[in-house]
N, CA, C and O atoms as a MOPAC input file, in Angstrom:
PM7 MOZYME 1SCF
protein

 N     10.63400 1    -9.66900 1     3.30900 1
 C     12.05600 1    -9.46400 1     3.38000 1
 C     12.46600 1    -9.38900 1     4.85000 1
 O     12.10900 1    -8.66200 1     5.77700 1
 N     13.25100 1   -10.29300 1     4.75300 1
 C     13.93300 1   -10.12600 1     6.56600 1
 C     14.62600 1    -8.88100 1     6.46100 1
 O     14.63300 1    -8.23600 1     5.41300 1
 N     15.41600 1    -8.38800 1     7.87200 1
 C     16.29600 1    -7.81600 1     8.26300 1
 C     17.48600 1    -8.27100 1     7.52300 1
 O     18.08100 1    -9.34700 1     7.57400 1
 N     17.72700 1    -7.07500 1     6.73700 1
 C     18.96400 1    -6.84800 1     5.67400 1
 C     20.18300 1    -7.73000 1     6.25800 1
 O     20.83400 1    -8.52000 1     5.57500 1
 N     20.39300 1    -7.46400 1     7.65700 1
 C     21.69300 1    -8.26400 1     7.94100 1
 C     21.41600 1    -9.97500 1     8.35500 1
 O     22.37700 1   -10.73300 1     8.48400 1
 N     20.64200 1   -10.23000 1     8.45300 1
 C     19.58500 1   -11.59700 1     8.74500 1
 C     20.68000 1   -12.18000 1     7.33200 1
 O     21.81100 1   -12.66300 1     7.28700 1
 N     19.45800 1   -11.76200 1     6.12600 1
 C     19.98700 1   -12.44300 1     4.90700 1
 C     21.22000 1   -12.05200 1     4.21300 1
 O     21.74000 1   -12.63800 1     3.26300 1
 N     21.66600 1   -10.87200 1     4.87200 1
 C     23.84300 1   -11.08500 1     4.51800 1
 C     24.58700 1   -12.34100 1     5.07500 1
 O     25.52600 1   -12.99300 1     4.61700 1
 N     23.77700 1   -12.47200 1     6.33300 1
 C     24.80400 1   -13.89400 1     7.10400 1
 C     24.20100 1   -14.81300 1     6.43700 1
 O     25.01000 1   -15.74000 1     6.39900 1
 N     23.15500 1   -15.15400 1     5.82200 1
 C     22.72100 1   -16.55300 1     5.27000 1
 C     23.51600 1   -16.39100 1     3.67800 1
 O     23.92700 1   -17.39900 1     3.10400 1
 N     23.62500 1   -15.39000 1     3.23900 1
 C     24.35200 1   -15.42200 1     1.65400 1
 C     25.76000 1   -15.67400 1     1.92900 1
 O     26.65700 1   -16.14100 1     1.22700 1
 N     25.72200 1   -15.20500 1     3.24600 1
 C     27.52500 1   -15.09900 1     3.21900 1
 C     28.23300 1   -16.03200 1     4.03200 1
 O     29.36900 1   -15.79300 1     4.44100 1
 N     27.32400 1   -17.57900 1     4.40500 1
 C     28.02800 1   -18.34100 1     4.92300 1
 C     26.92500 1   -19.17500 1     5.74800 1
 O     26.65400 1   -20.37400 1     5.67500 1
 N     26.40000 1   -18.20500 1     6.52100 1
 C     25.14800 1   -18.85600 1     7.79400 1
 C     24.38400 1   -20.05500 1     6.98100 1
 O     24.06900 1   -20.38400 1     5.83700 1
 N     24.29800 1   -20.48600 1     8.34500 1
 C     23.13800 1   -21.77900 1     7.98000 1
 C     21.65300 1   -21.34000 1     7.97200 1
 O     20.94200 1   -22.02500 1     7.23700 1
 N     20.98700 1   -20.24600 1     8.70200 1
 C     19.91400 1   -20.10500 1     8.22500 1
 C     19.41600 1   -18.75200 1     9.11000 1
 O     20.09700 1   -18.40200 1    10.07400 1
 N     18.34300 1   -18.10000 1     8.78000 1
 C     17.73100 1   -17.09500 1     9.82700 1
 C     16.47600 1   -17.36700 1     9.43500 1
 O     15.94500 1   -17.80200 1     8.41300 1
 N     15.89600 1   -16.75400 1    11.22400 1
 C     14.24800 1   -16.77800 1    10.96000 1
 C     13.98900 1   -15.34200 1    12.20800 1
 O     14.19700 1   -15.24200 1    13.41700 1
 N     13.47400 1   -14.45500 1    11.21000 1
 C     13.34600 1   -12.90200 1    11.51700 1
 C     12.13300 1   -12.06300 1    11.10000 1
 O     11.68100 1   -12.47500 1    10.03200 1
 N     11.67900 1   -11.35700 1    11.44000 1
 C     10.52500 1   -10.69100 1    11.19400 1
 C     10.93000 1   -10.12000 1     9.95600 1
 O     12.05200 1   -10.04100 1     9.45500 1
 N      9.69500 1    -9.69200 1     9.50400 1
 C      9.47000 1    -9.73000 1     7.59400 1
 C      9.56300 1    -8.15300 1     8.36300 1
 O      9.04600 1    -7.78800 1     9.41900 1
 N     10.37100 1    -7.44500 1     7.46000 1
 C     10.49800 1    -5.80000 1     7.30400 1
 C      9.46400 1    -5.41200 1     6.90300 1
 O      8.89200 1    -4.81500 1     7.81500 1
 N      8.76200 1    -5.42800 1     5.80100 1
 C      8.02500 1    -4.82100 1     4.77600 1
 C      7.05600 1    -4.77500 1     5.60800 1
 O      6.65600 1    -3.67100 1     5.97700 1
 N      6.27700 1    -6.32400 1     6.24200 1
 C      4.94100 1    -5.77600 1     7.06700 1
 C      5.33000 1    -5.15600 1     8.16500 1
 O      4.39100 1    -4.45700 1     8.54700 1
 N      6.61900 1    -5.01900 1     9.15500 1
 C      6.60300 1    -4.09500 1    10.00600 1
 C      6.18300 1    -2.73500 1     9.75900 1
 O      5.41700 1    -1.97200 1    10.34700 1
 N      7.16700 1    -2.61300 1     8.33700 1
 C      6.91000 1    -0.71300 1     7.90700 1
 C      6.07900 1    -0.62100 1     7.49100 1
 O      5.81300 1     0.53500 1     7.16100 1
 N      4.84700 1    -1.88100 1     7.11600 1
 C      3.69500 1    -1.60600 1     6.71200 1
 C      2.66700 1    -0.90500 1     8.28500 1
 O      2.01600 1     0.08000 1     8.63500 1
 N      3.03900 1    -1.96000 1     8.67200 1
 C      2.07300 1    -1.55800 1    10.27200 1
 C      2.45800 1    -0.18900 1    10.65500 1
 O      1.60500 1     0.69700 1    10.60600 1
 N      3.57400 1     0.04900 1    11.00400 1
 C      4.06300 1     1.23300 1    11.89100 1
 C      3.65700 1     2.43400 1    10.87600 1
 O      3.35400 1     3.47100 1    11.46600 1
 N      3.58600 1     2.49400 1     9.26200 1
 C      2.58700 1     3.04400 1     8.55700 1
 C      0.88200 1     3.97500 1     9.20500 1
 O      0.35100 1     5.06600 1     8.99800 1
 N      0.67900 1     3.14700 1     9.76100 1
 C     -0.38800 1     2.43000 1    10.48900 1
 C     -0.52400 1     3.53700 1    11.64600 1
 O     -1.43500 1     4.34400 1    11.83000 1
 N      0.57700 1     3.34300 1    12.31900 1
 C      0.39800 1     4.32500 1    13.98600 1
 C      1.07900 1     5.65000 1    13.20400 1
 O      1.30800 1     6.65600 1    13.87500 1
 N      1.28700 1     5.63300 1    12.26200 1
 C      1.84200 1     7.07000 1    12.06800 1
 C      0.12100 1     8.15900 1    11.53900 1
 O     -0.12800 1     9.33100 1    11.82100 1
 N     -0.54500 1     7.37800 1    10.90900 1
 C     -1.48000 1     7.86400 1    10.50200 1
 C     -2.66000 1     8.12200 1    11.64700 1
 O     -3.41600 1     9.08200 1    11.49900 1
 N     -2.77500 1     7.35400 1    12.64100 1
 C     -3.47000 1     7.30700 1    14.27100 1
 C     -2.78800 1     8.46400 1    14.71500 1
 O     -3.44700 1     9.43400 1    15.09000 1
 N     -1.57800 1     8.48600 1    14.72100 1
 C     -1.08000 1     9.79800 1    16.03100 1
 C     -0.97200 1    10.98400 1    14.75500 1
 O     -0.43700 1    12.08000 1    14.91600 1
 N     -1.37600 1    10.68200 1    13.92100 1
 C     -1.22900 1    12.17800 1    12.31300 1
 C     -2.98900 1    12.50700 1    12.38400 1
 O     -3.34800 1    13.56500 1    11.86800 1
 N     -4.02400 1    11.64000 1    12.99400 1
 C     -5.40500 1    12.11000 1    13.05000 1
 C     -5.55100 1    12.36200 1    14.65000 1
 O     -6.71700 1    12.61000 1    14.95900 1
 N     -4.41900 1    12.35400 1    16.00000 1
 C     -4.87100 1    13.23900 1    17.01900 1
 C     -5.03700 1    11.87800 1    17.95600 1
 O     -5.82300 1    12.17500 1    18.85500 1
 N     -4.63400 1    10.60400 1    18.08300 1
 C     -4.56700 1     9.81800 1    18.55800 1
 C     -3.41000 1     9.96200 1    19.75000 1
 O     -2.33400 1     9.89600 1    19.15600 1
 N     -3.16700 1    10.13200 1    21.19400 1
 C     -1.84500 1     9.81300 1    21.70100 1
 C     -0.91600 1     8.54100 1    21.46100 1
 O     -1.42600 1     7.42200 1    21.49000 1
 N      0.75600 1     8.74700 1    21.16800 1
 C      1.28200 1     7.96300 1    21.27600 1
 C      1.21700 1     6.75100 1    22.30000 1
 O      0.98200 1     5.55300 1    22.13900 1
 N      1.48700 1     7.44900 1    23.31000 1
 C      1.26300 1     6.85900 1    24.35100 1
 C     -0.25800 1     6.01000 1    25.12000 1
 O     -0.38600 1     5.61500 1    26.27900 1
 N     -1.16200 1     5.94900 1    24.07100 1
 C     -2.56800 1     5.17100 1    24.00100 1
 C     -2.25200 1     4.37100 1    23.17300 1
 O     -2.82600 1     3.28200 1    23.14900 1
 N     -1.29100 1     4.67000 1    22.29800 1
 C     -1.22700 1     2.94400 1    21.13400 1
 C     -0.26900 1     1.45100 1    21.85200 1
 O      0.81600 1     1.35100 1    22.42400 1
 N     -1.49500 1     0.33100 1    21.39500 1
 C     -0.89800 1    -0.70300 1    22.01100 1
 C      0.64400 1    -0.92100 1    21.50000 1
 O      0.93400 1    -0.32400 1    20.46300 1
 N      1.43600 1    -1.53700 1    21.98200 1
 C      2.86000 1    -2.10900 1    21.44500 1
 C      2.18000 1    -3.11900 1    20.76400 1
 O      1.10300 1    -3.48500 1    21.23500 1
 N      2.58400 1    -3.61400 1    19.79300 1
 C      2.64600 1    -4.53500 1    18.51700 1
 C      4.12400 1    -5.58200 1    18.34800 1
 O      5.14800 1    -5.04900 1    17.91800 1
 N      4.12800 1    -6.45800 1    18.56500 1
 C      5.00900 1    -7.43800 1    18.33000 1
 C      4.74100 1    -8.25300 1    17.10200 1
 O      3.65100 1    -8.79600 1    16.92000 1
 N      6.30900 1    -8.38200 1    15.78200 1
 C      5.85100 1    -8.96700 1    14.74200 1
 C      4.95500 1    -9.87400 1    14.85200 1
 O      4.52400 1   -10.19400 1    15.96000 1
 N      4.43000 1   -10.56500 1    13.46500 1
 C      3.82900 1   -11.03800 1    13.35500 1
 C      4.07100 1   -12.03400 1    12.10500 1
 O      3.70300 1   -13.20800 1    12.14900 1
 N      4.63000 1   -11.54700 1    11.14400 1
 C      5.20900 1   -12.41000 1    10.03600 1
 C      6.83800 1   -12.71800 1    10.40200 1
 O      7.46800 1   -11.77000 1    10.87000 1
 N      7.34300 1   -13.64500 1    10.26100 1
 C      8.51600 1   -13.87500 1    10.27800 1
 C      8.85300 1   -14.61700 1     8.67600 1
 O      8.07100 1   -15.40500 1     8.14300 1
 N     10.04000 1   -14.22100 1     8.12900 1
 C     10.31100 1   -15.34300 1     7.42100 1
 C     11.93500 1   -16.67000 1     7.96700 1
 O     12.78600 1   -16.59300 1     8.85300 1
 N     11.71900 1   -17.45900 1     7.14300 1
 C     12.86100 1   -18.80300 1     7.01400 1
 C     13.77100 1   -18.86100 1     5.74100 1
 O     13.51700 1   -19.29500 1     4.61700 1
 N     14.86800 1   -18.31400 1     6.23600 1
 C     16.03600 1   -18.33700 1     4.99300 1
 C     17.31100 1   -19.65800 1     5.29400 1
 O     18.16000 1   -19.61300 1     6.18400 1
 N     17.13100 1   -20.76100 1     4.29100 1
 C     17.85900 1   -21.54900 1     4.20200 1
 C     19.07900 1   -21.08800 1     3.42700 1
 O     19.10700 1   -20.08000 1     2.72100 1
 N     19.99900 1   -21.85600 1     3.61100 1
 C     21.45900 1   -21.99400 1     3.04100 1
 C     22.07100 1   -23.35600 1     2.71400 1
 O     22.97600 1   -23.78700 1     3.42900 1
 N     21.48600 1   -24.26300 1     1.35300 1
 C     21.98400 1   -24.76600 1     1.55600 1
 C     22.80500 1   -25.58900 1     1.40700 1
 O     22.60600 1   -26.80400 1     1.41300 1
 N     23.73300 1   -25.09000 1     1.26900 1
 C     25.11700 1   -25.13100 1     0.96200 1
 C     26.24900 1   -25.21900 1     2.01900 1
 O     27.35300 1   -25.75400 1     2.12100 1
 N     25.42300 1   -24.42500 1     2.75700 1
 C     26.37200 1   -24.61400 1     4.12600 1
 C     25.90100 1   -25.85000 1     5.07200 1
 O     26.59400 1   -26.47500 1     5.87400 1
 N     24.51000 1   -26.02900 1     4.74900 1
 C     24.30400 1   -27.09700 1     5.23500 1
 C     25.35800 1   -28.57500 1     5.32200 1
 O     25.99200 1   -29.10500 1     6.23500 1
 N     25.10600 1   -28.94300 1     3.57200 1
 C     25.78100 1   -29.91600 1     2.95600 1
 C     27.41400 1   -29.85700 1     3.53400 1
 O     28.24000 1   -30.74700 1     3.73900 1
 N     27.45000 1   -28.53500 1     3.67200 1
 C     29.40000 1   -28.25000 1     3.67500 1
 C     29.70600 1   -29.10000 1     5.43200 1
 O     30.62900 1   -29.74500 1     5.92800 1
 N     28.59300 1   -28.71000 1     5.80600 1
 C     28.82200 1   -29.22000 1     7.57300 1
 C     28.29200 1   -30.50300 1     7.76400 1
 O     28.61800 1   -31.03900 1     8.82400 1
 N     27.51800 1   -31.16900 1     6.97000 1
 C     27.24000 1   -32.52100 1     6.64300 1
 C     25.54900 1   -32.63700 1     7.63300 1
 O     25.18500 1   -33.61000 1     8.29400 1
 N     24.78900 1   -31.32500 1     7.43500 1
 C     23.58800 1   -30.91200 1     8.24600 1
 C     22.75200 1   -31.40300 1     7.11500 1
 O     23.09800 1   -31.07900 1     5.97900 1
 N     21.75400 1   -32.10200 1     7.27300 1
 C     20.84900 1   -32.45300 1     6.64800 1
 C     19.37500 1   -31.97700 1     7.17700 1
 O     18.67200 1   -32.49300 1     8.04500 1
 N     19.19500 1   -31.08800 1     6.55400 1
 C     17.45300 1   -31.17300 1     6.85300 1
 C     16.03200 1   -31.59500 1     6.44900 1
 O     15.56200 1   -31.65400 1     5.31300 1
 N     15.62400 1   -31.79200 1     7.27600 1
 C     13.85600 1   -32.69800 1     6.82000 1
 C     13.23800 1   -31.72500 1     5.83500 1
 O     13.21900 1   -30.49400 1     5.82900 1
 N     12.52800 1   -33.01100 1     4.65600 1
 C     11.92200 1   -31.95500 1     3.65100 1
 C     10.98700 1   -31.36600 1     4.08900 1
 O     10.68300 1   -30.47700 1     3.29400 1
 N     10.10700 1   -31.38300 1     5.27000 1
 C      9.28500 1   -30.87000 1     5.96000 1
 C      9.39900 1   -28.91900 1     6.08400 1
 O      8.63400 1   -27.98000 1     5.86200 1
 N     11.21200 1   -29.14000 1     6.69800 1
 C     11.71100 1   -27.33700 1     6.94100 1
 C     12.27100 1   -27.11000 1     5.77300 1
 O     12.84400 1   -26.02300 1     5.70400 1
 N     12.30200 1   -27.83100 1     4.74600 1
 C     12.72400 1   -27.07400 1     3.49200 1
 C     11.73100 1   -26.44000 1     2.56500 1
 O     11.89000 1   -25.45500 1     1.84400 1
 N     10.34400 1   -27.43800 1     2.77500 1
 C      8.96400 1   -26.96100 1     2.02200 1
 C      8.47800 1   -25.41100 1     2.70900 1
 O      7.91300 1   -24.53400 1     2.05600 1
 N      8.84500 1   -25.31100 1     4.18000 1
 C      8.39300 1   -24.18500 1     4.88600 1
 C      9.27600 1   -23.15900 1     4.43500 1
 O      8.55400 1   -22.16400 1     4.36700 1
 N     10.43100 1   -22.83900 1     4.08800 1
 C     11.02900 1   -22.08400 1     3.88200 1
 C     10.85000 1   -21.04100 1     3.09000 1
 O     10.17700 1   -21.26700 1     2.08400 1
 N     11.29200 1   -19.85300 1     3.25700 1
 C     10.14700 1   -18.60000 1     2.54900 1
 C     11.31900 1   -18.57700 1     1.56400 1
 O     11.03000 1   -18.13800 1     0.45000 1
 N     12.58300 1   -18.96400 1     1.75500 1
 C     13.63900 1   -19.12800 1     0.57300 1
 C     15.00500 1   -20.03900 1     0.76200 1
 O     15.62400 1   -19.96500 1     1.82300 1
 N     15.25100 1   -20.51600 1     0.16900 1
 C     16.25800 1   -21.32100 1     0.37900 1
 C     17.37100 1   -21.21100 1    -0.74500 1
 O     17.07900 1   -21.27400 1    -1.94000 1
 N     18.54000 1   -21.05800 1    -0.32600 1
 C     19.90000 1   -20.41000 1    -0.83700 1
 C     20.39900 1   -21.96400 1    -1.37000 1
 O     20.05100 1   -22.79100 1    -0.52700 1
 N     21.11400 1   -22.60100 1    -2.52800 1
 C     21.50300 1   -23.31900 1    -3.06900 1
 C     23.23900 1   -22.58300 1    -3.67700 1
 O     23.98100 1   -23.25900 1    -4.39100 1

């Protein structure tokens, strides 16, 4: 799941977002909570930059703007809005 407001602008008009997946963030940061909860310093944990992103098509808005995309980025797409 992207960032909640990611996929409001793609339902609600946008042509598309590509945003880090929530779920494995709060999965990871899960993660350093349990390291600094067994005596680990904060300040010893590496920074972590996502790692999953997803691809939310729209496309509808596509068609509406006369945007055509390759079936290539439509097969990749983690969802695509019709």
């Amino acid at each position: 799941m992207s960032s909640p407001a990611d996929i409001y602008m793609v339902t609600g008009g946008g042509l598309m977002s590509y945003a880090p997946n929530l779920v494995d963030q709060r999965r990871r940061a899960a993660g350093y909570v349990d390291r600094i909860l067994k005596g680990e310093k904060p300040a010893d944990l590496p920074v972590q930059a996502p790692t999953k992103y997803e691809l939310v098509i729209n496309l509808t808005t596509a068609k509406a703007i006369g945007f055509e995309l390759p079936p290539t980025v439509l097969a990749r797409a983690d969802e695509v809005i019709e």
